[in-house]
PDB file of N, CA, C and O in Angstrom:
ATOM      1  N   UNK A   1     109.569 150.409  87.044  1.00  0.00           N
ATOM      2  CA  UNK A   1     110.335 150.985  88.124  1.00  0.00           C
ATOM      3  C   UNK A   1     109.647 152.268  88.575  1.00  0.00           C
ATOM      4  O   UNK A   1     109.970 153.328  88.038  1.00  0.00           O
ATOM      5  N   UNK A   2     108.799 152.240  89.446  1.00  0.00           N
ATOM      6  CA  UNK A   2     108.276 153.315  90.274  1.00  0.00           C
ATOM      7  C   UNK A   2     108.856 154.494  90.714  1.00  0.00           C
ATOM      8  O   UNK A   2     109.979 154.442  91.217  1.00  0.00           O
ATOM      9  N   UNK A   3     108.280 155.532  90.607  1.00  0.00           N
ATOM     10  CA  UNK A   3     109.042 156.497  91.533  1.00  0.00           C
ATOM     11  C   UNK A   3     108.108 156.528  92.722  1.00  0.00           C
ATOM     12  O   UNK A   3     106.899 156.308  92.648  1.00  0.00           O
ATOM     13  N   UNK A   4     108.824 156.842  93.905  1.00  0.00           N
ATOM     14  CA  UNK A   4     107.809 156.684  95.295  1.00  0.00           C
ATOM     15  C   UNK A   4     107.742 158.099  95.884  1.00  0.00           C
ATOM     16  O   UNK A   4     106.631 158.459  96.274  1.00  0.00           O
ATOM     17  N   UNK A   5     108.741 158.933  96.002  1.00  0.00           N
ATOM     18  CA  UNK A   5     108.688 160.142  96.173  1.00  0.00           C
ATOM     19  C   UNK A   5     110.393 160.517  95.604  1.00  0.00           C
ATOM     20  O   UNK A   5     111.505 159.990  95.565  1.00  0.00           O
ATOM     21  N   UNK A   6     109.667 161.840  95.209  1.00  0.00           N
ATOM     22  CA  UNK A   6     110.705 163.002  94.583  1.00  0.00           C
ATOM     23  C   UNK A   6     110.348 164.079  95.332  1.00  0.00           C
ATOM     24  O   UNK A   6     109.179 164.444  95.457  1.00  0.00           O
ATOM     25  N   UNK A   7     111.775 164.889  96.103  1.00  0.00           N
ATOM     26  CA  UNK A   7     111.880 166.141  96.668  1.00  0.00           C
ATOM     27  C   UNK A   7     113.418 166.548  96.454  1.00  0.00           C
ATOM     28  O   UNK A   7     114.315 165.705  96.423  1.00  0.00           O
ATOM     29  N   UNK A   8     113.572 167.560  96.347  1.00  0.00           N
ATOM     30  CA  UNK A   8     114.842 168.373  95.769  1.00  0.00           C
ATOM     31  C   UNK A   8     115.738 167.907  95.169  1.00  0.00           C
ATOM     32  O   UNK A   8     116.942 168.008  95.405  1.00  0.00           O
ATOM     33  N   UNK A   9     115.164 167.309  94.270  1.00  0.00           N
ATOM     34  CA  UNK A   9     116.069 167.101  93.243  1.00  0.00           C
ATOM     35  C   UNK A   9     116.757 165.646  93.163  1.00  0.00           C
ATOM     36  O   UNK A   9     117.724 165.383  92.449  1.00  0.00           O
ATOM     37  N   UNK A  10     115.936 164.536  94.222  1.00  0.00           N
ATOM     38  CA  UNK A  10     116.046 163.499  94.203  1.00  0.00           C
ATOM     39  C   UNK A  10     114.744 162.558  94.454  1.00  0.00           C
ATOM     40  O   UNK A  10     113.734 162.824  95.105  1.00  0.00           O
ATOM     41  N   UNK A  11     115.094 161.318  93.703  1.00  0.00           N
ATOM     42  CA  UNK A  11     114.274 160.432  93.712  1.00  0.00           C
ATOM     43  C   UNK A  11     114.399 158.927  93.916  1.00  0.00           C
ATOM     44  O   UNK A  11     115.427 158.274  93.734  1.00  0.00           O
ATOM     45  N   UNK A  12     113.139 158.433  94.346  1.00  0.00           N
ATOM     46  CA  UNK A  12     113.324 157.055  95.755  1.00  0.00           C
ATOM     47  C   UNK A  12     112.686 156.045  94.663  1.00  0.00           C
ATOM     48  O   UNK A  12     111.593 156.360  94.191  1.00  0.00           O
ATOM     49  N   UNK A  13     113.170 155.111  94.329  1.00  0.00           N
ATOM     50  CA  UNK A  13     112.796 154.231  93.245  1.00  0.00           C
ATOM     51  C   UNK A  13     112.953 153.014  93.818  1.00  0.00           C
ATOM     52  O   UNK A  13     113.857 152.710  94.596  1.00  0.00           O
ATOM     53  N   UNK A  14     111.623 151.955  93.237  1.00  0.00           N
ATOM     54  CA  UNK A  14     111.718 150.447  93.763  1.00  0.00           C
ATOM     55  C   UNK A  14     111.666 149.787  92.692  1.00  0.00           C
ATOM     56  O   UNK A  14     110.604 150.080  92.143  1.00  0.00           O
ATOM     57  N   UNK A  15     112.301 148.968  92.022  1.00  0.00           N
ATOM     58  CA  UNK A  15     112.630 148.246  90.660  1.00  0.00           C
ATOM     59  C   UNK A  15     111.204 147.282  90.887  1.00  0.00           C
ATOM     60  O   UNK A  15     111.066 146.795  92.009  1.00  0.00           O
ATOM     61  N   UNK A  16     109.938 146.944  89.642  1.00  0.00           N
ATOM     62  CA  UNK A  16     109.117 146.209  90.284  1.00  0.00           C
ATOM     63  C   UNK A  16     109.804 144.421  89.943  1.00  0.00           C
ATOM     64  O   UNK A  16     109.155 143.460  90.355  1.00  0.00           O
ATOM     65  N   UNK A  17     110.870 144.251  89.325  1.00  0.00           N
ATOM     66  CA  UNK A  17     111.347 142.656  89.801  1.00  0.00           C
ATOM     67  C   UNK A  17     112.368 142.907  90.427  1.00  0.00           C
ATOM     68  O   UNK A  17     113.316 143.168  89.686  1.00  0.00           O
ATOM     69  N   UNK A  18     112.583 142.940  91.489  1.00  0.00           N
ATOM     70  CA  UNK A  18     114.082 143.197  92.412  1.00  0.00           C
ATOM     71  C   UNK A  18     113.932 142.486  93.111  1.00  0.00           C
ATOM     72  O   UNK A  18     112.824 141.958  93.010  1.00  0.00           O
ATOM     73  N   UNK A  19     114.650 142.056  94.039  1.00  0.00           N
ATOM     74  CA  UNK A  19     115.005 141.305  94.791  1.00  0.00           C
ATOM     75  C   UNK A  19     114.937 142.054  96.271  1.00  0.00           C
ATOM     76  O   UNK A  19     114.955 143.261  96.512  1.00  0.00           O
ATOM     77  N   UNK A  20     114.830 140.627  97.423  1.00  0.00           N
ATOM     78  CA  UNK A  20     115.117 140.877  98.671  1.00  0.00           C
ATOM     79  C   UNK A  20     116.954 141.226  98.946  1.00  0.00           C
ATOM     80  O   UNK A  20     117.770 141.239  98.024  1.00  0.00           O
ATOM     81  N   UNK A  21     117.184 141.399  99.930  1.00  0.00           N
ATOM     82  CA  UNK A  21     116.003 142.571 100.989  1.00  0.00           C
ATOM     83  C   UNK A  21     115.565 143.098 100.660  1.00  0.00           C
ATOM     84  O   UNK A  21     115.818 143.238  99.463  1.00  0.00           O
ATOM     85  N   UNK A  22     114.449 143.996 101.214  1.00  0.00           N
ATOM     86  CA  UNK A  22     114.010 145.294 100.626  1.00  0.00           C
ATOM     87  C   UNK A  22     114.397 146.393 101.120  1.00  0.00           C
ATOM     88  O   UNK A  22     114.401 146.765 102.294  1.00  0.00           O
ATOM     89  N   UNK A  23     114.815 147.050  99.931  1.00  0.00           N
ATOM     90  CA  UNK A  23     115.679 148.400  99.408  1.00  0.00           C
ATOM     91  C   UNK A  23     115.208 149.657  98.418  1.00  0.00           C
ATOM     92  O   UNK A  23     114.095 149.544  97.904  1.00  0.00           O
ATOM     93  N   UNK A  24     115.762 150.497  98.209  1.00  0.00           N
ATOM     94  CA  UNK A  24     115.301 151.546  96.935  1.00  0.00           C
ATOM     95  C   UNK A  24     116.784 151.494  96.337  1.00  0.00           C
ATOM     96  O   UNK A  24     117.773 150.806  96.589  1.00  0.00           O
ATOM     97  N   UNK A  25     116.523 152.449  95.500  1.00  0.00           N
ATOM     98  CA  UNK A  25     117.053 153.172  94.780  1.00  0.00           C
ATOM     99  C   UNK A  25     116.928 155.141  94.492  1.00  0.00           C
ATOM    100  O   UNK A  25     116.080 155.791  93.880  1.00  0.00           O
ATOM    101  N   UNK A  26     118.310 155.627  95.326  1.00  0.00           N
ATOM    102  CA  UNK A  26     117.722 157.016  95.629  1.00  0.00           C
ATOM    103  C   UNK A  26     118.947 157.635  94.307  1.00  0.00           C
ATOM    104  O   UNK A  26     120.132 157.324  94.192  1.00  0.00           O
ATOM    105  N   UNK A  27     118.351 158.320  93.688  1.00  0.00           N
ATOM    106  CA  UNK A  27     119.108 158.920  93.185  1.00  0.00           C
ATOM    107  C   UNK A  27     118.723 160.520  92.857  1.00  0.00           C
ATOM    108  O   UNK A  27     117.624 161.038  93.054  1.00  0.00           O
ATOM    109  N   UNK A  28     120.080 161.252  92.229  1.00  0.00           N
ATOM    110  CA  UNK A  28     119.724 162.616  92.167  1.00  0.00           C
ATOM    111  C   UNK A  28     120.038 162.576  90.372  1.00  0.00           C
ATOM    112  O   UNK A  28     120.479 161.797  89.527  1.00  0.00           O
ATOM    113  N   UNK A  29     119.362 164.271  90.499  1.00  0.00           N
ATOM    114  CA  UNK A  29     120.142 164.528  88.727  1.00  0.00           C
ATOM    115  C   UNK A  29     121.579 165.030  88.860  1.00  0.00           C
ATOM    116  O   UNK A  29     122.175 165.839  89.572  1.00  0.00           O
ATOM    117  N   UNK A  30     121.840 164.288  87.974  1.00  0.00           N
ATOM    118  CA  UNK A  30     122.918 163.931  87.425  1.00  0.00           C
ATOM    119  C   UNK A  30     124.305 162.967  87.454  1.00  0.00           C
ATOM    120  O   UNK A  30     125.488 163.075  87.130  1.00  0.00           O
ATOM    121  N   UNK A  31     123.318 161.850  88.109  1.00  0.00           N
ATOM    122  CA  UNK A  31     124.123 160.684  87.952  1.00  0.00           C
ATOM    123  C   UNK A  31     124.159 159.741  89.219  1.00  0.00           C
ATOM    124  O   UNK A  31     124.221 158.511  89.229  1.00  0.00           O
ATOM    125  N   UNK A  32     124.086 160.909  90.639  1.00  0.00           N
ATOM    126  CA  UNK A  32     124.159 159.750  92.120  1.00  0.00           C
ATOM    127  C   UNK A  32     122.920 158.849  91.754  1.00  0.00           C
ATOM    128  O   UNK A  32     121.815 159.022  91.240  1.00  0.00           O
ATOM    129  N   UNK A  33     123.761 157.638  92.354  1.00  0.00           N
ATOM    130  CA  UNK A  33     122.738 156.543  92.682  1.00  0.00           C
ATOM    131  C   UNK A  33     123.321 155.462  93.523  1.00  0.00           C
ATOM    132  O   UNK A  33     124.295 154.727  93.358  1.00  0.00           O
ATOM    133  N   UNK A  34     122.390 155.585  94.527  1.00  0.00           N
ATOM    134  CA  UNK A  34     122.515 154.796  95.674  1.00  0.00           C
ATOM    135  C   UNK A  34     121.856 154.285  96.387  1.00  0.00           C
ATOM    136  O   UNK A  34     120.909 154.903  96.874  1.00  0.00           O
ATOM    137  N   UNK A  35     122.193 152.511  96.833  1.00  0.00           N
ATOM    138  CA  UNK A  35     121.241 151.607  97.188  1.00  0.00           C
ATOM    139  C   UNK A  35     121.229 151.310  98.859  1.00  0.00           C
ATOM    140  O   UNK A  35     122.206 150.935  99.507  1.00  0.00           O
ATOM    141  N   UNK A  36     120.062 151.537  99.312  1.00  0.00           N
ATOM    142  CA  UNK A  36     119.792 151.512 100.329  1.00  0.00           C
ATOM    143  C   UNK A  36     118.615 150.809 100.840  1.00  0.00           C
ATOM    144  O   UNK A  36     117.468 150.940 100.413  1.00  0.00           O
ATOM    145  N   UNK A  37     119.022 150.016 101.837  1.00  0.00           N
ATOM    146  CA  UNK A  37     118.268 148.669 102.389  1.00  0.00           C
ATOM    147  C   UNK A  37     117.047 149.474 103.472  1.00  0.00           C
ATOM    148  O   UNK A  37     117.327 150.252 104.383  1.00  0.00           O
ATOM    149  N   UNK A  38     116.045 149.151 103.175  1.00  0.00           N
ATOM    150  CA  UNK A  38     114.798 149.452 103.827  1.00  0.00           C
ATOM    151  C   UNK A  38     114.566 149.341 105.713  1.00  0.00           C
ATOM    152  O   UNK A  38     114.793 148.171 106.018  1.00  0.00           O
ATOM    153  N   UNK A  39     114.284 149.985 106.690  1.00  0.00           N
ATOM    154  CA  UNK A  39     114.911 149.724 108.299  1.00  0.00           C
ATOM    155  C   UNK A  39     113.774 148.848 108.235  1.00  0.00           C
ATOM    156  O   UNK A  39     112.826 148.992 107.463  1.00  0.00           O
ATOM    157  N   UNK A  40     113.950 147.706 109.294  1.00  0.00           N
ATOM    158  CA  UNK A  40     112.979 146.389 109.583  1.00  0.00           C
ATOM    159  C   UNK A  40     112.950 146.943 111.343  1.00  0.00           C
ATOM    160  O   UNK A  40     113.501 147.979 111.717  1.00  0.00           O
ATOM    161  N   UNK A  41     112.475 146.355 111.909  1.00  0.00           N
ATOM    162  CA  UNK A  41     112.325 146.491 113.487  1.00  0.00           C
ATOM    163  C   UNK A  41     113.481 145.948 114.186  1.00  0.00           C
ATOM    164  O   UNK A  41     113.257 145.726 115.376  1.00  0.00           O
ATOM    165  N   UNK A  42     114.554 145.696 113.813  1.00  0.00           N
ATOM    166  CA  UNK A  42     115.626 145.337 114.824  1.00  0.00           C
ATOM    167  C   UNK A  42     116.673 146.143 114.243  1.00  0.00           C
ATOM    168  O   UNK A  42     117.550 146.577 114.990  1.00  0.00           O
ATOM    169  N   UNK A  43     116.703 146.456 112.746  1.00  0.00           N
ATOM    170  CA  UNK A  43     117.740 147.112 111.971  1.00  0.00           C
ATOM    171  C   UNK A  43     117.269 148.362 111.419  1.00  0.00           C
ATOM    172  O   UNK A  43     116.121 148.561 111.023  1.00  0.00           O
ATOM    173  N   UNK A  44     118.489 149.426 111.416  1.00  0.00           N
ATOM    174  CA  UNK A  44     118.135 150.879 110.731  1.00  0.00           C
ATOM    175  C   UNK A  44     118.214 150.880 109.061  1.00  0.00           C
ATOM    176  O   UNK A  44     118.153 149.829 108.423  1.00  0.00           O
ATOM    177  N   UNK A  45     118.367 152.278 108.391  1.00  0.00           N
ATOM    178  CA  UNK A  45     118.467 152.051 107.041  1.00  0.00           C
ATOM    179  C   UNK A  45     119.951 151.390 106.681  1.00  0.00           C
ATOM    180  O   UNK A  45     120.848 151.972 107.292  1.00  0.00           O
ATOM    181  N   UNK A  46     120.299 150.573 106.038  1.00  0.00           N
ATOM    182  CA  UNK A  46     121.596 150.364 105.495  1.00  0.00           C
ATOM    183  C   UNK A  46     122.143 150.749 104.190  1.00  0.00           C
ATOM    184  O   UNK A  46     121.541 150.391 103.178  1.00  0.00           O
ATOM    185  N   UNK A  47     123.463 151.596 104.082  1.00  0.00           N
ATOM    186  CA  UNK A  47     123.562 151.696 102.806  1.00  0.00           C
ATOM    187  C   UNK A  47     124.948 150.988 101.371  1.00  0.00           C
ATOM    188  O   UNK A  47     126.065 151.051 100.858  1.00  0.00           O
ATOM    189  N   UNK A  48     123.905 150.514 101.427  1.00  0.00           N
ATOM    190  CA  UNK A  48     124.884 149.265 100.498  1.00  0.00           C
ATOM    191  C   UNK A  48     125.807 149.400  99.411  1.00  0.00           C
ATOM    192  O   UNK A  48     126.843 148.775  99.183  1.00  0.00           O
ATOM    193  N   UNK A  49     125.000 150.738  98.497  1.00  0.00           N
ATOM    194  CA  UNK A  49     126.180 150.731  97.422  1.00  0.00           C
ATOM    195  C   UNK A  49     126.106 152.280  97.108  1.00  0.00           C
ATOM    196  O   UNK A  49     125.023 152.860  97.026  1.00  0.00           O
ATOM    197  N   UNK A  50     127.341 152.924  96.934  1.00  0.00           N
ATOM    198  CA  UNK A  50     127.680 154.107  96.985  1.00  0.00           C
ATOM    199  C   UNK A  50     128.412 154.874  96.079  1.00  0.00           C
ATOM    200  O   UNK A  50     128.873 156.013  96.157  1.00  0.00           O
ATOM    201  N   UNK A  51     128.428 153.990  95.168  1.00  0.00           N
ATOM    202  CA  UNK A  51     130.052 154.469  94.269  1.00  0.00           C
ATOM    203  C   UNK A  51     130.019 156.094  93.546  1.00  0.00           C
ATOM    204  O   UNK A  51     129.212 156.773  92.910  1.00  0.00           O
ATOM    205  N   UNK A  52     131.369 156.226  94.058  1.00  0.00           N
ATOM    206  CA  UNK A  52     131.219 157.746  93.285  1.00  0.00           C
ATOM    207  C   UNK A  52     130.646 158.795  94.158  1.00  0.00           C
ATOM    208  O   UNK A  52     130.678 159.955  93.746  1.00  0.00           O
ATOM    209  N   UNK A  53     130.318 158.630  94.886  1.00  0.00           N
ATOM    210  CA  UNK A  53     129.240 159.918  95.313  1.00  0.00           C
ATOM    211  C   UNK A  53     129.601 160.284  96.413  1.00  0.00           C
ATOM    212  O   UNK A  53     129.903 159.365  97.174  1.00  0.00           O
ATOM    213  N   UNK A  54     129.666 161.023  96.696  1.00  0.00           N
ATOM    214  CA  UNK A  54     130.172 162.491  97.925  1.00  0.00           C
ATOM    215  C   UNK A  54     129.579 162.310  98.903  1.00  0.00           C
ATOM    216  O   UNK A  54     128.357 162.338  98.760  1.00  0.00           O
ATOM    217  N   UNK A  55     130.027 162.089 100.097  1.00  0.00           N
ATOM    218  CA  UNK A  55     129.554 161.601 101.646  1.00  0.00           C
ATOM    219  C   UNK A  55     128.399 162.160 102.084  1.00  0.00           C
ATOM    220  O   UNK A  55     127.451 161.635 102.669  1.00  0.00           O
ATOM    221  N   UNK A  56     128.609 163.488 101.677  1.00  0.00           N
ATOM    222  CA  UNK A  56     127.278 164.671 101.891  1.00  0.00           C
ATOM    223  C   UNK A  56     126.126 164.099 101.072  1.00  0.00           C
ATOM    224  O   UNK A  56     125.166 163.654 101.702  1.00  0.00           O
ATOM    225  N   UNK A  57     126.114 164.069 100.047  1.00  0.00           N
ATOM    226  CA  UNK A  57     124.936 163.217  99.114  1.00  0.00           C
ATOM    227  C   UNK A  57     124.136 162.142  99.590  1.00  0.00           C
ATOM    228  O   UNK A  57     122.956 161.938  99.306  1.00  0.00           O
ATOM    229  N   UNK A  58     125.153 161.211 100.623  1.00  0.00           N
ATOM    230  CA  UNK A  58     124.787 159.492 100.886  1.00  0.00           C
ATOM    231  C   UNK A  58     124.129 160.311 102.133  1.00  0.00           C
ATOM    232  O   UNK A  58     122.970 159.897 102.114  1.00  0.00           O
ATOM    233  N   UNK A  59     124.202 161.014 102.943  1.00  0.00           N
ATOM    234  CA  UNK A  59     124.000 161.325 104.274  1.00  0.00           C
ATOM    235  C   UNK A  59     122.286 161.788 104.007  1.00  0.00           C
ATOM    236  O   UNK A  59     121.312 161.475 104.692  1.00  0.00           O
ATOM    237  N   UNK A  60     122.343 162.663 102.722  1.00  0.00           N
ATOM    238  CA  UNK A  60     120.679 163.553 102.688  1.00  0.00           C
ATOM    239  C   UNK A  60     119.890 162.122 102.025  1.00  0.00           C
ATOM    240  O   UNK A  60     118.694 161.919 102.235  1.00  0.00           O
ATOM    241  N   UNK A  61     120.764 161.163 101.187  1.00  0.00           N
ATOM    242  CA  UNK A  61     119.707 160.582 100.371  1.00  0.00           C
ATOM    243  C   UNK A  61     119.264 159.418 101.756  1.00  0.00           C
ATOM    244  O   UNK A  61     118.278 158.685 101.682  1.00  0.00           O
ATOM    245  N   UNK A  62     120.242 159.449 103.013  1.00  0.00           N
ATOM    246  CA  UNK A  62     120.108 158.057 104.405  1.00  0.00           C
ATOM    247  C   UNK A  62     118.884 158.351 104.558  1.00  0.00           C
ATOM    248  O   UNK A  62     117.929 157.583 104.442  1.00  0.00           O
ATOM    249  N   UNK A  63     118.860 160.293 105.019  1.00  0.00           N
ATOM    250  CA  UNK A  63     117.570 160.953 104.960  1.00  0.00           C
ATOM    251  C   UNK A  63     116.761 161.436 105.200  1.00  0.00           C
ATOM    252  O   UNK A  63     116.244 161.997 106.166  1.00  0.00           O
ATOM    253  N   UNK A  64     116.419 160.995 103.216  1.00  0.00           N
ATOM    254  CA  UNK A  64     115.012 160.659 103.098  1.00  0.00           C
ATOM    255  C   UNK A  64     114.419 159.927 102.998  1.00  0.00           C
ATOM    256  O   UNK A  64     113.198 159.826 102.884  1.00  0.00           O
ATOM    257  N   UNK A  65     115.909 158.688 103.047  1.00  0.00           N
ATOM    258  CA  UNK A  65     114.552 157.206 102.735  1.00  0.00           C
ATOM    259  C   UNK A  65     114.164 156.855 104.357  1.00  0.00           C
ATOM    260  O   UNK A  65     113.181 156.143 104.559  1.00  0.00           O
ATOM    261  N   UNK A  66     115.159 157.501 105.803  1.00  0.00           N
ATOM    262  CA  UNK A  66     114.548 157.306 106.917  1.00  0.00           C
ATOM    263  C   UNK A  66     113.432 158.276 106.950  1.00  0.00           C
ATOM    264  O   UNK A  66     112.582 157.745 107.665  1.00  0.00           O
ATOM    265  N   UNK A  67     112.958 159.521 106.513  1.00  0.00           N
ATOM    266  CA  UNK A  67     111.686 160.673 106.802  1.00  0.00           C
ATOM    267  C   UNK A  67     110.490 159.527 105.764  1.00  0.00           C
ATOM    268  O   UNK A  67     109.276 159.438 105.944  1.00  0.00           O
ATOM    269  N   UNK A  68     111.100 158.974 104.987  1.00  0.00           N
ATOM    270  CA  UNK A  68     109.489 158.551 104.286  1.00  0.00           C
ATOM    271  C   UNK A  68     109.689 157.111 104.448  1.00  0.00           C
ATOM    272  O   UNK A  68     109.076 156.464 103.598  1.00  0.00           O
ATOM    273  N   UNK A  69     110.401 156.372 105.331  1.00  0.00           N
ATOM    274  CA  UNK A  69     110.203 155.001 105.427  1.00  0.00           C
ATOM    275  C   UNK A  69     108.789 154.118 105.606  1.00  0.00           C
ATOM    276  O   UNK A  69     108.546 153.033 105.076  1.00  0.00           O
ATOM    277  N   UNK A  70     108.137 154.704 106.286  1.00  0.00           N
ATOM    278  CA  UNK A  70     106.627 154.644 106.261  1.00  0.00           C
ATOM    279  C   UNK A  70     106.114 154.022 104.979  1.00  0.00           C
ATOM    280  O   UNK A  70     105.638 152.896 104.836  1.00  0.00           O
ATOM    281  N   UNK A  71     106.289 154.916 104.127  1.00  0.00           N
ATOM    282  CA  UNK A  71     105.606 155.468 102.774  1.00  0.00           C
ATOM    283  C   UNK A  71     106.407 154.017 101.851  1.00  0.00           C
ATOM    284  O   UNK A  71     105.861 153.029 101.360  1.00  0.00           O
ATOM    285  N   UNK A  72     107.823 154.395 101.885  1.00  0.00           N
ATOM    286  CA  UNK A  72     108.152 153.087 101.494  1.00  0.00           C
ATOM    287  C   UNK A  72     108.417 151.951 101.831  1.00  0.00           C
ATOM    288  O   UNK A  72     108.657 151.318 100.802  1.00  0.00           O
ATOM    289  N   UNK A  73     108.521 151.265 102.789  1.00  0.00           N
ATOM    290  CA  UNK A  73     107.893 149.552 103.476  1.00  0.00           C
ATOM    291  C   UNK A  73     106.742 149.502 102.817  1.00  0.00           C
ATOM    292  O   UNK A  73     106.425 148.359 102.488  1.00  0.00           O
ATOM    293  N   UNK A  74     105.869 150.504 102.454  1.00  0.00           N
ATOM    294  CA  UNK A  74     104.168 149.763 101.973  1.00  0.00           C
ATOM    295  C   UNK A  74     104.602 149.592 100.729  1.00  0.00           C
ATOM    296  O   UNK A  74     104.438 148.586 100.038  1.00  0.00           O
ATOM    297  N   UNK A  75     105.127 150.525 100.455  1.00  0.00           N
ATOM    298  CA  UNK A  75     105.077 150.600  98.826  1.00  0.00           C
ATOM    299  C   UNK A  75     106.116 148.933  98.264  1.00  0.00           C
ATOM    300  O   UNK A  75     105.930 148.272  97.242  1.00  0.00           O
ATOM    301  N   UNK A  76     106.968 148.738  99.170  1.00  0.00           N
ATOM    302  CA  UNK A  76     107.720 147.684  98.560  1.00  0.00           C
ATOM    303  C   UNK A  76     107.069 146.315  98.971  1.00  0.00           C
ATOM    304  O   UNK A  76     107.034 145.399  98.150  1.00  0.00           O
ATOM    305  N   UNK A  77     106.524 146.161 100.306  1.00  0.00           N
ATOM    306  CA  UNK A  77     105.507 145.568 100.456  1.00  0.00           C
ATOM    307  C   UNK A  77     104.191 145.243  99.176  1.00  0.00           C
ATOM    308  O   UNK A  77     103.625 144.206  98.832  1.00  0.00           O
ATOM    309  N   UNK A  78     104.081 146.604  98.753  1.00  0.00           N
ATOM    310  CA  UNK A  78     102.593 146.064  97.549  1.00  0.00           C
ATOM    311  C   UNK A  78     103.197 145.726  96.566  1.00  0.00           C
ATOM    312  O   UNK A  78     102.963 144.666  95.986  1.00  0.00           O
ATOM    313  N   UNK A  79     103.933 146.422  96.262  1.00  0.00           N
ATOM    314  CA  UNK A  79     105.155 146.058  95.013  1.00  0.00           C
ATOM    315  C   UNK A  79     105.297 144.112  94.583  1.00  0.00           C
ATOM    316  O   UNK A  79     104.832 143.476  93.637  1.00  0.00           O
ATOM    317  N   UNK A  80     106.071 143.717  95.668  1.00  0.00           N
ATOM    318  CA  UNK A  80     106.839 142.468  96.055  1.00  0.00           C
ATOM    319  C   UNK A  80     105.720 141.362  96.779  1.00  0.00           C
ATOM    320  O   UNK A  80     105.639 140.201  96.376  1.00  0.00           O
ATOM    321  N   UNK A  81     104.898 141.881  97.870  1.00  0.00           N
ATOM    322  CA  UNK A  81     104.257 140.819  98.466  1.00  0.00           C
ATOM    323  C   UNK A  81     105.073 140.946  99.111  1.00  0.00           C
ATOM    324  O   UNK A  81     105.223 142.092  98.689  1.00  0.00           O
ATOM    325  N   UNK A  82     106.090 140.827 100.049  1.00  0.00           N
ATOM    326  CA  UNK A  82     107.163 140.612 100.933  1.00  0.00           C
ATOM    327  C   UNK A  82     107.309 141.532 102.240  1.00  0.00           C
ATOM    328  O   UNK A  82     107.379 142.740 102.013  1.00  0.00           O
ATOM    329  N   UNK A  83     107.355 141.176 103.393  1.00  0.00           N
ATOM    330  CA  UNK A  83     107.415 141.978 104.341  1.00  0.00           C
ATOM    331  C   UNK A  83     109.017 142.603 104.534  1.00  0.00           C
ATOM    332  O   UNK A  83     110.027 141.967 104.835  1.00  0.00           O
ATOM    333  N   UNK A  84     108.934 143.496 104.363  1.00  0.00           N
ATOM    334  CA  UNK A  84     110.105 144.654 104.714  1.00  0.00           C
ATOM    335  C   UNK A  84     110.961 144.232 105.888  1.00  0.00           C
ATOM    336  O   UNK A  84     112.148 144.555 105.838  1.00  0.00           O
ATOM    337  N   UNK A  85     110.417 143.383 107.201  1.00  0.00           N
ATOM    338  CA  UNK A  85     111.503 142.594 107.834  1.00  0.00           C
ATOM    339  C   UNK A  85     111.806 141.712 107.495  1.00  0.00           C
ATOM    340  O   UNK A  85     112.303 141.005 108.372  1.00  0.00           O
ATOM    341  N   UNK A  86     111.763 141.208 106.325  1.00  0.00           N
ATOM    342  CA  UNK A  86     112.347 139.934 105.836  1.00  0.00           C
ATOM    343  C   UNK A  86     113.863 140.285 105.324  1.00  0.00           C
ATOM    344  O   UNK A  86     113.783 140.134 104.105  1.00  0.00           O
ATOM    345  N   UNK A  87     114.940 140.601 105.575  1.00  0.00           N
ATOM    346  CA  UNK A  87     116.424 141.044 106.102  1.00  0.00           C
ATOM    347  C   UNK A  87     117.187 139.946 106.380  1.00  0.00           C
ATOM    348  O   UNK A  87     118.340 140.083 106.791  1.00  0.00           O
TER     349      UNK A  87
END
């Protein structure tokens, strides 16, 4: 399970057997973790699972996985073999 980028105190993780769609895993210290579906060209980021965690939290972790989406489509791409619009 990769880390793809870490900045303040959170981090963007791609499980290397996971499943489609493609998604991360953003979490912070001390416990948020939340799954969020990768944007394809017709669709934005989606965020799928949230539990527990404070609206403000889901909003910074939307982001950063939209500021480094770039960075991660390749990365889940090399990861998987799988194109990131496959949704």
């Amino acid at each position: 399970m990769p880390v793809i980028v870490r900045e303040g105190g959170w981090s963007i993780w791609i499980y290397l057997n996971d499943h489609a769609p493609p998604h991360v895993h953003v979490r912070r210290r001390g416990g948020t973790n939340i799954k969020i579906l990768l944007p394809s060209a017709d669709k934005p980021v989606e965020i799928v699972n949230w539990k527990k965690v404070d609206s403000r939290q889901v909003l910074v972790a939307a982001r950063l996985v939209i500021a480094n989406a770039s960075l991660l489509i390749n990365a889940w791409e090399r990861i998987h073999g799988l194109s990131a619009d496959h949704r």
